[in-house]
C-alpha positions in Angstrom: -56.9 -34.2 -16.7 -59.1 -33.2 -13.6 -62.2 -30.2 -13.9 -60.4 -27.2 -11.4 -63.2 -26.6 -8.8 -61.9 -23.0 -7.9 -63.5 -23.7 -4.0 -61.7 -26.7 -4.0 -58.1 -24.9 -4.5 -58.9 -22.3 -1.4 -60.0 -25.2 0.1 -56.8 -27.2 -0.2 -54.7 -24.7 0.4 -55.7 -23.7 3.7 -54.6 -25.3 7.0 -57.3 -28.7 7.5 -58.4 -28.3 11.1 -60.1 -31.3 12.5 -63.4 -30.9 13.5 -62.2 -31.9 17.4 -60.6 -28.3 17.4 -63.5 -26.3 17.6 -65.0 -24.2 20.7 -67.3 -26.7 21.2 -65.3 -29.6 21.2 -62.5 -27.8 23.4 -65.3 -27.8 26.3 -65.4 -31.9 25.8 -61.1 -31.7 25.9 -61.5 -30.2 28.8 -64.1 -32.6 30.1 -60.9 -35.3 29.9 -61.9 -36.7 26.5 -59.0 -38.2 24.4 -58.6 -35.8 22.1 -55.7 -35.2 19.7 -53.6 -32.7 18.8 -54.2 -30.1 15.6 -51.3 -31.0 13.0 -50.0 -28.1 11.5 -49.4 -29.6 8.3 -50.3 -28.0 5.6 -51.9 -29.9 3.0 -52.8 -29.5 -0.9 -55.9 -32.3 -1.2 -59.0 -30.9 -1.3 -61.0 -34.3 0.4 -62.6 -33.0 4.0 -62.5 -37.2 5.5 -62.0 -37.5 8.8 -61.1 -41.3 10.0 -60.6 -40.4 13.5 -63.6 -39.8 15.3 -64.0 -36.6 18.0 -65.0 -38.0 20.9 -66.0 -41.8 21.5 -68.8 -43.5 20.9 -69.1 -41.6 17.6 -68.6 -42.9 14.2 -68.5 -40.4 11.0 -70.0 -41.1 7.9 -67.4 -38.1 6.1 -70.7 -35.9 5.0 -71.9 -34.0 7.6 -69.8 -32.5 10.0 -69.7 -34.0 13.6 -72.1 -33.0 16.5 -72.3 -34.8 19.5 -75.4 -35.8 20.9 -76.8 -33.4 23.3 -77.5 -36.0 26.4 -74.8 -37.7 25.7 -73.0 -38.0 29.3 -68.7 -39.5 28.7 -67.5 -41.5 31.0 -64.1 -39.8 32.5 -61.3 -41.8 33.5 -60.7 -42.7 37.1 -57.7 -40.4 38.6 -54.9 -42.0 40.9 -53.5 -39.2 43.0 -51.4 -41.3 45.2 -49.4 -42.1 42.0 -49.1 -38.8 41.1 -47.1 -37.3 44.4 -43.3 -37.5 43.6 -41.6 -40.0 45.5 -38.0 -39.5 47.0 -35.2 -41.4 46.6 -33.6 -42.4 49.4 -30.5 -41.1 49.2 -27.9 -37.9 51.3 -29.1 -35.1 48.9 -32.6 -35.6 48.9 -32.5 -36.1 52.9 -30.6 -32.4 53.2 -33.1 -31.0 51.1 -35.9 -31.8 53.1 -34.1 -31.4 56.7 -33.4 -27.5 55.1 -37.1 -27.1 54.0 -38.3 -28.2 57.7 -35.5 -25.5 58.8 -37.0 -22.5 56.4 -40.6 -23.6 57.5 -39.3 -23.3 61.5 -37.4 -20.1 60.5 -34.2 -21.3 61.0 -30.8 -20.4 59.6 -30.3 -22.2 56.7 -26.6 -21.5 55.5 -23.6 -20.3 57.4 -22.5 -17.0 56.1 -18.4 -17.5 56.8 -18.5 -21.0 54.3 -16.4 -20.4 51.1 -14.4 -17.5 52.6 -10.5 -17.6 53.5 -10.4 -14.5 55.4 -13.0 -13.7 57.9 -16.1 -11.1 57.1 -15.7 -7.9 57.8 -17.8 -5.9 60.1 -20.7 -4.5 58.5 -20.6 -0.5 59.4 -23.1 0.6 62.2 -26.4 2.6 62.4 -25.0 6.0 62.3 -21.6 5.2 60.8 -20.6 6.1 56.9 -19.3 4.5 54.2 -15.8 5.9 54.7 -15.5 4.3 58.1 -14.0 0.7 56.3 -10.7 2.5 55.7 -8.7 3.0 57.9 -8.6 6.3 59.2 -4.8 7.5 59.1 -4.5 6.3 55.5 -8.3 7.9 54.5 -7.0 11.0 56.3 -3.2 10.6 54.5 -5.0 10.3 50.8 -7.6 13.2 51.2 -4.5 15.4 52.1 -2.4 14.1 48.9 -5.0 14.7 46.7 -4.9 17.6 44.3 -7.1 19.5 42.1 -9.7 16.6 43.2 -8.0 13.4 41.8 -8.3 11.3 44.6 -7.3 7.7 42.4 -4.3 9.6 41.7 -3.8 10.1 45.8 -4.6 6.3 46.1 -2.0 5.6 43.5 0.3 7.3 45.9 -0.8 5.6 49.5 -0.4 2.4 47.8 3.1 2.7 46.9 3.6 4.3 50.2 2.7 1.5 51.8 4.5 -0.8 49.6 7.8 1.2 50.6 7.3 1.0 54.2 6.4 -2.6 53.9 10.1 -3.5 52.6 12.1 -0.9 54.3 13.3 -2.0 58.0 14.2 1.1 60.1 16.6 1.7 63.2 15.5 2.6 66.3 16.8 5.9 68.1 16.5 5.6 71.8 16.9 9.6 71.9 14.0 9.8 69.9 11.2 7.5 70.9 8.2 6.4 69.6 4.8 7.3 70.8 3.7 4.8 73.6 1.6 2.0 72.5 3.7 1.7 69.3 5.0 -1.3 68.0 9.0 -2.5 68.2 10.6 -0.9 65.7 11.7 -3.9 64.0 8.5 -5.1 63.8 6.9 -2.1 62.1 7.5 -3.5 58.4 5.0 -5.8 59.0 2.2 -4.3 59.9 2.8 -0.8 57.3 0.0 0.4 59.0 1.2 0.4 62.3 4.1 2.1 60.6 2.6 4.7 59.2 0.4 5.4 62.3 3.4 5.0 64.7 5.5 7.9 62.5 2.7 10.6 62.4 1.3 10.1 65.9 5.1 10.2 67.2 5.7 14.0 65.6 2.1 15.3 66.2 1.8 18.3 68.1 -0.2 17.8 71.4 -1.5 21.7 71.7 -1.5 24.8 69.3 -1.3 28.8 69.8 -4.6 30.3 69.7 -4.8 34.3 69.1 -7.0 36.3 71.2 -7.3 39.5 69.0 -6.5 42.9 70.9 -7.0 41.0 74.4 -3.3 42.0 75.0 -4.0 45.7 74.4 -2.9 48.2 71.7 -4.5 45.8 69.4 -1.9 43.4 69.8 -3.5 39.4 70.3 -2.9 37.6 73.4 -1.7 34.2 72.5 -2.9 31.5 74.5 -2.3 27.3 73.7 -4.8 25.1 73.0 -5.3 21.0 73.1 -6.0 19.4 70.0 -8.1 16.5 69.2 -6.4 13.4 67.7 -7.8 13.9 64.3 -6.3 17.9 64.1 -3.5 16.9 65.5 -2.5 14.3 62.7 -3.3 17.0 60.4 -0.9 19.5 61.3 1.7 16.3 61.4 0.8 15.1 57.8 1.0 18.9 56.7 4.4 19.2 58.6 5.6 15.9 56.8 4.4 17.2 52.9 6.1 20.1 53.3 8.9 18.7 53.6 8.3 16.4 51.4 7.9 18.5 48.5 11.3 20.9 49.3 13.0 17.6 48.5 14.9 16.9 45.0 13.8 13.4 43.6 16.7 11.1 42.8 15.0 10.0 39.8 12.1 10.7 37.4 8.4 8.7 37.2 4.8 8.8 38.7 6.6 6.7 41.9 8.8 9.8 43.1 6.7 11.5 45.5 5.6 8.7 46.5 9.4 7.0 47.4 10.1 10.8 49.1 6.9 10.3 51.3 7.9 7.1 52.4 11.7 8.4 52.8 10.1 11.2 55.0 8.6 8.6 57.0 11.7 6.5 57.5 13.6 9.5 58.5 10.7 10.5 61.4 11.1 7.1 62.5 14.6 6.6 63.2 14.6 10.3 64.5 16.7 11.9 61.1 13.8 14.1 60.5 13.6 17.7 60.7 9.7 17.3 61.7 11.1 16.7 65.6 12.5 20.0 66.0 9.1 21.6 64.6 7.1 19.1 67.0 9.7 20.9 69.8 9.2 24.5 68.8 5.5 24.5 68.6 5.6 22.6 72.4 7.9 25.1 73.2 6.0 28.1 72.5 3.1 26.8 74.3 4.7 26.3 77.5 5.5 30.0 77.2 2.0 30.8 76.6 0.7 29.1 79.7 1.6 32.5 81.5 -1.1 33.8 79.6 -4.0 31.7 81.0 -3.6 34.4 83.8 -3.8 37.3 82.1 -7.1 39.5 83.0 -9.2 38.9 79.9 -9.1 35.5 80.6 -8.9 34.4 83.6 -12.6 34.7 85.7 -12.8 37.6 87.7 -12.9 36.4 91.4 -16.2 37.4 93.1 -15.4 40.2 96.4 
């Protein structure tokens, strides 16, 4: 039974580093010695031999720990670089790769943007345009007017099925009743719902408006006087004609799809001429005829110079 050498037991159970580990001997690693690699086995023997030596030309005794020389000059290892560039293989891939790498380095184009896609890209929006500008602006304008109490996915909900209803309903044309010019044919308005839907409120928009001038018409009465509109006002007082209407109507049966079936009814009717939208398109033309006498009136009309 062997003497316990206390040292001896801290000694073995630590991890053995080979003496080419050390500072010193990193500086001769990096000097492009052969040098090998620490094991990180841990060991329980508590003999210190070495039989590797730490650099060449050396040969240890297993006593003394290992110093090398201090004049001692190593002989590094010639260095091919011509072996060390990577070769290519002569094949397609590698001859693309390098014909797109002389592109880049030219500043060239180096991929085609419309590759991949079925449809074609959409425009990107200008320098002073917004983000609402991708929609188109009849249905953005149509779903900000349906929305209530600020739900505007609930609006959305409702332009889509819209749409859907106008995209399988056919309507009849009514040669008393025309179009607005430009439109489509009225048979082909299921295809494009769009087109449908722009075609209907255009068609019963009002093209002027009654303007009061307060107490120009004397004993504090307003002179009324009409007034052009611009497209987008005038497709507002439409879609406000058409919701009204819309909401005096009885559904036929019961779910989230019933204002949205009556708005799309409402639309069918303006386009075949059944709806009731016409005659207020003709009353508010007809009281601005009548109010053209007014453009005359002293208040004003410019005062001619004597």
């Amino acid at each position: 039974m062997s003497r316990i050498n206390p040292w001896g037991a801290v000694r073995s159970l630590a991890l053995r580093t080979p003496p080419w580990s050390s500072p010193r001997s990193g500086r001769i690693a990096a000097q492009g010695a052969c040098i090998s690699p620490i094991s990180p086995r841990r060991g329980l023997a508590d003999d210190t031999t070495f039989t590797r030596p730490p650099y060449p030309g050396h040969h240890y005794d297993g006593m003394s720990p290992p110093s090398p020389p201090p004049d001692t000059e190593l002989e590094l290892p010639a260095i091919d670089r011509e072996s060390m560039v990577e070769t290519w293989a002569p094949n397609f891939l590698n001859a693309e790769a390098l014909a797109a790498l002389e592109e880049a380095g030219t500043a060239q184009v180096t991929y085609d943007d419309t590759e991949g896609l079925k449809f074609e890209r959409p425009e990107r929006p200008g320098q002073h345009a917004q983000l609402q500008d991708r929609y188109h602006p009849v249905v953005d304008q149509v779903t900000k007017m349906l929305m209530q109490d600020g739900k505007l996915s609930k609006a959305q909900r409702h332009m889509s099925f819209i749409l859907n209803y106008l995209r399988t309903t056919s309507p009849k044309p009514n040669p008393l009743r025309p179009l607005v010019p430009g439109s489509p044919p009225v048979e082909q308005l299921p295809m494009n719902p769009l087109a449908y839907l722009t075609a209907a409120i255009d068609s019963v928009a009002p093209l002027i408006r009654i303007r009061g001038l307060k107490g120009a018409a004397g004993g504090g009465q307003a002179l009324e006087l009409p007034e052009p509109l611009p497209v987008r006002a005038r497709r507002r007082i439409a879609i406000q004609w058409i919701i009204d209407v819309v909401e005096r109507k009885r559904s036929s049966g019961s779910g989230r799809t019933q204002f949205a079936t009556r708005f799309g009814q409402e639309i069918l009717a303006v386009v075949e001429g059944r709806s009731v939208v016409w005659e207020r398109r003709a009353l508010a033309h007809k009281q601005g005829t009548a109010a053209r006498a007014n453009l005359n009136h002293p208040a004003v009309a410019p005062r001619k110079k004597l």
